[in-house]
Legacy VTK file of the C-alpha trace (Angstrom):
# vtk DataFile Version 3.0
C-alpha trace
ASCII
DATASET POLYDATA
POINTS 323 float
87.743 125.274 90.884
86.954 127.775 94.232
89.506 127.727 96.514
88.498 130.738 98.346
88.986 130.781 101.617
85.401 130.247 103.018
85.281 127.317 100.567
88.645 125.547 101.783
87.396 126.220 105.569
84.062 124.325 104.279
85.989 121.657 103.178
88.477 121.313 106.316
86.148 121.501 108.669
84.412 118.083 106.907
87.900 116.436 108.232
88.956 118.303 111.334
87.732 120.312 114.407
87.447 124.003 114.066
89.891 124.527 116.927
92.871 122.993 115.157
92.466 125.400 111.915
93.829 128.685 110.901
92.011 132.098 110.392
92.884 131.951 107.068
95.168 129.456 105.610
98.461 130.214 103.409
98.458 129.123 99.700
100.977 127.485 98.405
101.380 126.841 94.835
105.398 126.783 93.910
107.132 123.753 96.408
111.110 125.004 95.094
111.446 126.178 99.176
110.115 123.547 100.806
111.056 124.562 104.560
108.331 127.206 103.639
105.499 124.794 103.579
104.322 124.256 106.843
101.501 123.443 108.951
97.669 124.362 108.023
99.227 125.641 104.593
97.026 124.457 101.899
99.114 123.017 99.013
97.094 123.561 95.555
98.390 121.051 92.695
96.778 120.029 89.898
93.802 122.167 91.163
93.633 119.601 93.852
93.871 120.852 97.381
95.776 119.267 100.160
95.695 120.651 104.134
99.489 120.023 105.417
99.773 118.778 108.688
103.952 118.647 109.551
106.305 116.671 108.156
107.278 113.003 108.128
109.974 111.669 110.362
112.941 109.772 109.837
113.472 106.770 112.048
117.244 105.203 111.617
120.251 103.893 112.849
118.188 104.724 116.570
117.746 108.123 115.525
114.106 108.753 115.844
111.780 111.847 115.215
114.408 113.488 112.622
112.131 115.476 110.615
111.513 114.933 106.725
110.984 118.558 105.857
110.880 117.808 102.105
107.893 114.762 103.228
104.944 116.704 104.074
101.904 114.588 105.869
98.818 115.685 104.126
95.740 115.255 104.025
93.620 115.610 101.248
90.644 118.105 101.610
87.937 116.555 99.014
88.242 112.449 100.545
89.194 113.037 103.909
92.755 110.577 102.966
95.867 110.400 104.181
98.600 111.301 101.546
102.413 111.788 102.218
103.398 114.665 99.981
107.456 114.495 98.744
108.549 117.155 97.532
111.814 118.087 95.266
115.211 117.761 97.320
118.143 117.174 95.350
121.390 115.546 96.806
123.992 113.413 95.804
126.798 111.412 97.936
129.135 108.063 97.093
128.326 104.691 98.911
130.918 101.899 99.271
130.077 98.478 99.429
133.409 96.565 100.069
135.590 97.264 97.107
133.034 98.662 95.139
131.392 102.517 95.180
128.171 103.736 93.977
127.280 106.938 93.047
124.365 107.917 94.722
121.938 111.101 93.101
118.421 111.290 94.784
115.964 111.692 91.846
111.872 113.087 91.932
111.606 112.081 88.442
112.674 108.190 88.263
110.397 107.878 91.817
107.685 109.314 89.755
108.509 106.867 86.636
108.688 103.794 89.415
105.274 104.957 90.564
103.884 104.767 87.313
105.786 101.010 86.448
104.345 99.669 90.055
100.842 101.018 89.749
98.654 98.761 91.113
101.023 96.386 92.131
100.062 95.054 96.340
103.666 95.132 97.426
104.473 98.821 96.378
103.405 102.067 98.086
100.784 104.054 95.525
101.067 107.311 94.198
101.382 109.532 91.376
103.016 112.532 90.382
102.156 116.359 89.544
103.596 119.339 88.507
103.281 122.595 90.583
103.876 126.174 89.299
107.265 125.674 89.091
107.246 122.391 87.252
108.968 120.713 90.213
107.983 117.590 90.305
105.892 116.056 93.296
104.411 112.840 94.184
101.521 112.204 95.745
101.309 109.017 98.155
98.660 107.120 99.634
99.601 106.661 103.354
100.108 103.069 104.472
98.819 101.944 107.858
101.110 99.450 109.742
104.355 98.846 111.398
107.698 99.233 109.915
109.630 95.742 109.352
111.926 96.640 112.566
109.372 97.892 114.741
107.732 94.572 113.614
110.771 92.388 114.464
111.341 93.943 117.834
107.491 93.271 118.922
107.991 89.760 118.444
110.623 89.630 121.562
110.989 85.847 121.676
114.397 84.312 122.020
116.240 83.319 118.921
115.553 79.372 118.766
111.882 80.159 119.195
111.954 82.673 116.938
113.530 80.881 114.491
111.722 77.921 114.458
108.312 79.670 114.911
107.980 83.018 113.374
110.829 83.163 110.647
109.290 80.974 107.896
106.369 82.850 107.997
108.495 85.755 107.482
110.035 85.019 105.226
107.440 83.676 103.163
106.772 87.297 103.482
109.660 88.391 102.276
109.786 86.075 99.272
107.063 88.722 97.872
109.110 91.620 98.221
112.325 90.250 96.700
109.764 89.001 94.046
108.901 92.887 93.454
112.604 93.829 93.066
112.463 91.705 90.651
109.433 93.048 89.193
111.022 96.062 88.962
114.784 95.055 87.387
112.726 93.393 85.118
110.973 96.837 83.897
114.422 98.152 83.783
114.172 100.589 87.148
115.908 99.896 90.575
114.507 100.937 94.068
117.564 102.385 94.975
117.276 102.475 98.870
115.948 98.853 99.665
116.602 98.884 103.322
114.255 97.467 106.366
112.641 100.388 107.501
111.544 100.253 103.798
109.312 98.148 104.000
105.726 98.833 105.675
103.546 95.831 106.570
100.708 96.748 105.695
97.566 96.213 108.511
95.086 95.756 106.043
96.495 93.160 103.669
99.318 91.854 105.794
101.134 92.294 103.025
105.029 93.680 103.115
105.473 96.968 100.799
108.014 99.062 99.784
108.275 102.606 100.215
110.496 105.596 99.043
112.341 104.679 95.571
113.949 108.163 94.520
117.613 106.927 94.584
119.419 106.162 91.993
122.306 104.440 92.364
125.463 104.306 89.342
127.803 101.499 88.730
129.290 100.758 85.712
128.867 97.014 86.409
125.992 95.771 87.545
122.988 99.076 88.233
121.131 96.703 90.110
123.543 95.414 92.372
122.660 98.411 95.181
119.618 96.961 95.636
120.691 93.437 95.901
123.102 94.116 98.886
119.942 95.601 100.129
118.026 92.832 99.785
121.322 90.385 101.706
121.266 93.220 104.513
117.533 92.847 105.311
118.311 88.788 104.720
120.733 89.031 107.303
118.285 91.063 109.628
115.201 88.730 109.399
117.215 85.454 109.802
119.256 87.352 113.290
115.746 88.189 114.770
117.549 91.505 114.458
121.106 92.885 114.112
123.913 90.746 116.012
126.419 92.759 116.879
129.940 92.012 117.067
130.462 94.433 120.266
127.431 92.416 121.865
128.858 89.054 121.432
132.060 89.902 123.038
130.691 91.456 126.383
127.601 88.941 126.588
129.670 85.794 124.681
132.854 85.859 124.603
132.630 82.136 123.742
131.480 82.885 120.194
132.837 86.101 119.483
136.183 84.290 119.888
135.169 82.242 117.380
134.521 84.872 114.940
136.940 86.438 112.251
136.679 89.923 109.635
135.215 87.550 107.279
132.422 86.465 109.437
131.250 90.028 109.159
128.999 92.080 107.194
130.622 93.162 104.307
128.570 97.234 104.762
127.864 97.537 108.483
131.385 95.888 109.668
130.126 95.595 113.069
127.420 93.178 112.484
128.035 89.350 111.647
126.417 88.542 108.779
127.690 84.350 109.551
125.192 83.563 111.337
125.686 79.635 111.969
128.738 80.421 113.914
126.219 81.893 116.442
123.596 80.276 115.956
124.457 76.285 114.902
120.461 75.241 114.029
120.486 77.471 110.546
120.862 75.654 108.032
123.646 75.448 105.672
121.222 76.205 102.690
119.940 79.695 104.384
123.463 80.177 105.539
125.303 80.328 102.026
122.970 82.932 101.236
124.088 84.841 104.214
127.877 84.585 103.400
127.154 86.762 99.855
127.148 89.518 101.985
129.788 88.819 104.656
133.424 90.114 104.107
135.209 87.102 103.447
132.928 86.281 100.120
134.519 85.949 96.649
130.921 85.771 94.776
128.229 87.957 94.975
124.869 87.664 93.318
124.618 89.226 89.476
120.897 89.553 89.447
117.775 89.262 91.729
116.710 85.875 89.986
119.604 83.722 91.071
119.464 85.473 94.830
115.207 84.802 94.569
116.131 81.121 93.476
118.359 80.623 96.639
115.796 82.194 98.592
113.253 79.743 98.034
115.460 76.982 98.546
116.246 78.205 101.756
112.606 78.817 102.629
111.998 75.358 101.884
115.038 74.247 103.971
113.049 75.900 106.974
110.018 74.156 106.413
111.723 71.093 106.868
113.123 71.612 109.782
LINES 1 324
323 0 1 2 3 4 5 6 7 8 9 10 11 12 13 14 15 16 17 18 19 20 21 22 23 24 25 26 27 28 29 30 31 32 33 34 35 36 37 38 39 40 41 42 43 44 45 46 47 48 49 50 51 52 53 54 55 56 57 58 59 60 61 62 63 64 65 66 67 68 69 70 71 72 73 74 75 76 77 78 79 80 81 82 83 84 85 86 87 88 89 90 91 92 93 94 95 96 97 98 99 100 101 102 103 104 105 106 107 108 109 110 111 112 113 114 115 116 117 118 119 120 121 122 123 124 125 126 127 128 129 130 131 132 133 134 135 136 137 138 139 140 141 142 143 144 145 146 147 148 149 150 151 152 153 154 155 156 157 158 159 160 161 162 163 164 165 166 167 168 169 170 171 172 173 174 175 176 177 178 179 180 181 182 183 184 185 186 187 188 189 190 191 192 193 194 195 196 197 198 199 200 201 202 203 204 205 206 207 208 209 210 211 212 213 214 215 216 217 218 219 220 221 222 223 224 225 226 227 228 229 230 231 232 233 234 235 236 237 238 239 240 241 242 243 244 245 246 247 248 249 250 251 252 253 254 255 256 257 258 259 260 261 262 263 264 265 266 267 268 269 270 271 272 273 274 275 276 277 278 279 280 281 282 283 284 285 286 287 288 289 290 291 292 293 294 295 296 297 298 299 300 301 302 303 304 305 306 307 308 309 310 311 312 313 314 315 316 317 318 319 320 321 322
């Protein structure tokens, strides 16, 4: 195919205003450096051409705008869409959950097998995966449109009875789904690796929740999916809290209640966040509750599979609705 540059500048300017684009744009058909790919570079894979426009953004922990500069916001030159372009970046690190540690490798190939297992599936982002001149492997995602789950819970701004009582089962009716896709995927034999709430992207179009980003893998001789599960209790914890409560909070705003709590109220990752929620909040019930205390510090059982935490779940969906 022509990729000259007259003929990419005839196909940019379809897309975007003459003012915004480059004399003559920079090829680029081997990703290995990625720092080197930057913006108006024209990324060539799979004699496809792609117009990069900066990189994605990391939004956590209240760190925002911390660049992605392996994530490369795209836009592909022959439709006009969106695409998020990740390209390789190895690292590895350990993550403790309570007693237990994971070892953590980030992996291009297993997100590239995931995208092939979900394909076509409503609560997982789309994509597939190419080889560029190197053979490094890089996936090509169709960009959702929506909110973040946090950014979604923090629009909402309603005090916690109301919220509870009105927004929550509809949330988590929500949520259901996406536990129901973890599932999905344990069932296929793959994990997600990094289920976490700013993970999930609700979509505008379908309302539907979706996961993003699966190239962790996480390593436990015991139980590989059980990474994702205390994912799945942390987010749990999140939805049913209207947000995080934190222990630090509680103390300077009620000391009544933090008095009342002890280590094993707490979360058993983030140890600053309660993750017994009925001690501050005495109208959740005890079915939603016992989910809750899985993943607080005092807990002697923990779930061994996503079934028997999705078969709680329900039940304590249904215990909302009749309330």
């Amino acid at each position: 195919m022509d990729f000259s540059q007259q003929r990419l500048r005839d196909l940019a300017l379809r897309w975007f205003d003459p003012a915004g684009l480059p004399g003559n744009f920079r090829i680029c058909t081997d990703t290995t450096d990625f720092f080197r790919v930057d913006y108006n570079d024209v990324l060539i894979l799979n004699e496809h051409p792609y117009l990069v426009r900066g990189n994605a953004k990391e939004g956590r922990f209240g760190i925002d705008d911390e660049p992605k500069f392996w994530v490369k916001r795209s836009t592909d030159l022959l439709d006009g869409s969106k695409k998020m372009i990740k390209l390789v970046f190895n690292e590895s690190f350990k993550a403790r959950v309570g007693p237990i540690t994971f070892d953590c490798v980030r992996s291009p190939v297993k997100e590239a097998r995931v995208l092939s297992v979900v394909r076509g599936h409503p609560n997982f982002m789309q994509g597939f995966s190419v080889a560029d001149d190197s053979r490094n492997v890089v996936r090509i995602i169709d960009y959702i449109y929506g909110k973040n789950l946090p950014a979604f819970i923090d629009s909402i701004r309603k005090d916690h009875e109301e919220y509870f009582y009105r927004y929550l089962p509809s949330i988590l009716h929500a949520y259901v789904e996406t536990v129901e896709a973890i599932k999905f995927l344990h069932e296929n034999k793959e994990i997600h690796g990094d289920v976490r709430r700013d993970h999930i992207i609700i979509d505008e179009t379908t309302k539907r929740f979706r996961w993003i980003d699966f190239d962790f893998i996480f390593y436990h001789h015991e139980n590989r999916f059980g990474y994702d599960i205390f994912g799945l209790g942390n987010i749990l914890i999140y939805l049913v809290g209207g947000g995080d409560i934190i222990a630090q909070q509680l103390r300077d705003e009620r000391p009544d209640i933090f008095q009342r709590l002890t280590q094993d109220d707490m979360n058993i990752i983030f140890h600053n966040r309660v993750a017994n929620l009925k001690k501050v909040f005495p109208y959740i019930s005890d079915t939603l509750n016992y989910m809750l205390l899985h993943f607080a510090m005092g807990s002697e059982t923990f779930y061994d599979d996503t079934g028997q935490f999705l078969d709680d779940l329900l039940k304590a969906e249904s215990s909302l609705q009749e309330t």
